[in-house]
C-alpha positions in Angstrom: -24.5 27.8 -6.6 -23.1 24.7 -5.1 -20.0 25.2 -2.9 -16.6 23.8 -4.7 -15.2 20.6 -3.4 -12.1 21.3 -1.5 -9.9 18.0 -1.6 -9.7 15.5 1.8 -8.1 12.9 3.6 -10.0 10.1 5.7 -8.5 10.3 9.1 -9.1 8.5 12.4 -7.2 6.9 15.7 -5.5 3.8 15.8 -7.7 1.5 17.9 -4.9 0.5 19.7 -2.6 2.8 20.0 -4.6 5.7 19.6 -2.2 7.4 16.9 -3.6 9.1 14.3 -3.4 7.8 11.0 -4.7 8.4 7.5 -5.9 5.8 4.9 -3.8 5.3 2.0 -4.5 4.5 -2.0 -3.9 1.1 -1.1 -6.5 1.0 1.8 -4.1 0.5 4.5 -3.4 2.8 7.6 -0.4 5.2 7.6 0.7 7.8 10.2 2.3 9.9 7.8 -0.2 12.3 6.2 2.2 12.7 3.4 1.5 9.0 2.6 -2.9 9.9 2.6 -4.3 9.6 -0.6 -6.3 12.7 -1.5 -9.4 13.0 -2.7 -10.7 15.3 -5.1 -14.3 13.8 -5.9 -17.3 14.4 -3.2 -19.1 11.6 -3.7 -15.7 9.0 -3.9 -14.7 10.6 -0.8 -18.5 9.5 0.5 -18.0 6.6 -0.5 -14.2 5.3 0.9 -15.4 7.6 4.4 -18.4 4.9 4.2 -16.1 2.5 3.7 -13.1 3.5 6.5 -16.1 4.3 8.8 -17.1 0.3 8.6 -13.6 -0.6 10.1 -14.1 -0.9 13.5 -11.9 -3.3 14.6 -9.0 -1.0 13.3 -9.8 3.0 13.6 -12.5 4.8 15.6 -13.3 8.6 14.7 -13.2 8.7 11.0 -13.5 11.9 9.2 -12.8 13.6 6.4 -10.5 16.7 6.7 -9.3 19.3 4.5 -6.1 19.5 2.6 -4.3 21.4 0.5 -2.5 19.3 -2.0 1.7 19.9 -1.9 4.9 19.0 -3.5 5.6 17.0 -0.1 2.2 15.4 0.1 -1.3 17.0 1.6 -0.9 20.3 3.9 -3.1 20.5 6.6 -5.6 23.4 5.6 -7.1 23.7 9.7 -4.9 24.4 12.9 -7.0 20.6 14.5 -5.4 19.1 11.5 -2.0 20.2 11.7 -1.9 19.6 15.8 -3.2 16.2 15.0 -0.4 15.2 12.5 2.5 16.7 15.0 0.8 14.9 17.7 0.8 15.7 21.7 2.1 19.3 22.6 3.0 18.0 26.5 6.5 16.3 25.5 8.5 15.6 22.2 7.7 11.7 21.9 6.5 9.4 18.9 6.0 11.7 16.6 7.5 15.2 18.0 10.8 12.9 18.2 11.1 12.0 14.1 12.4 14.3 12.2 9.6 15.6 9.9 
């Protein structure tokens, strides 16, 4: 018996900047996860990770990761993810210094 899907986001870095970020329903780039638009199909998430994967001149190290769908927007499911979307643990900046 096949395993059941559990839903994703597509998440890479920022070329630039290096943030991480999380594509959107309107295929743009948003460092919110909140803002990520959550797939619940294996083969469209296949697909739109094909399709992030291709944008190299924007994002390197796209993946997908699991979520767990929320009233506030996808909840990291794995301790990576939820270190990822707080960002750097040395000293509160960019993200440790918005409120969340």
């Amino acid at each position: 018996m096949p395993a059941t899907f559990t839903p994703k986001v597509i998440t890479a870095n920022a070329l630039i900047e290096g943030d991480v970020v999380y594509l959107t329903e309107t295929e743009t780039w948003s460092r919110h996860l909140r803002e990520a638009e959550i797939l619940t199909d294996e083969a469209d998430a296949q697909i739109r990770l094909i399709d992030a994967s291709a944008r190299v001149d924007e994002v390197v190290g796209v993946y997908l990761a699991d979520i767990a769908p929320g009233d506030a927007g996808p909840q990291p499911i794995h301790f990576r993810e939820a270190f990822r979307m707080r960002g750097p643990s040395n000293y509160a900046h960019g993200k440790q210094s918005e409120v969340l």
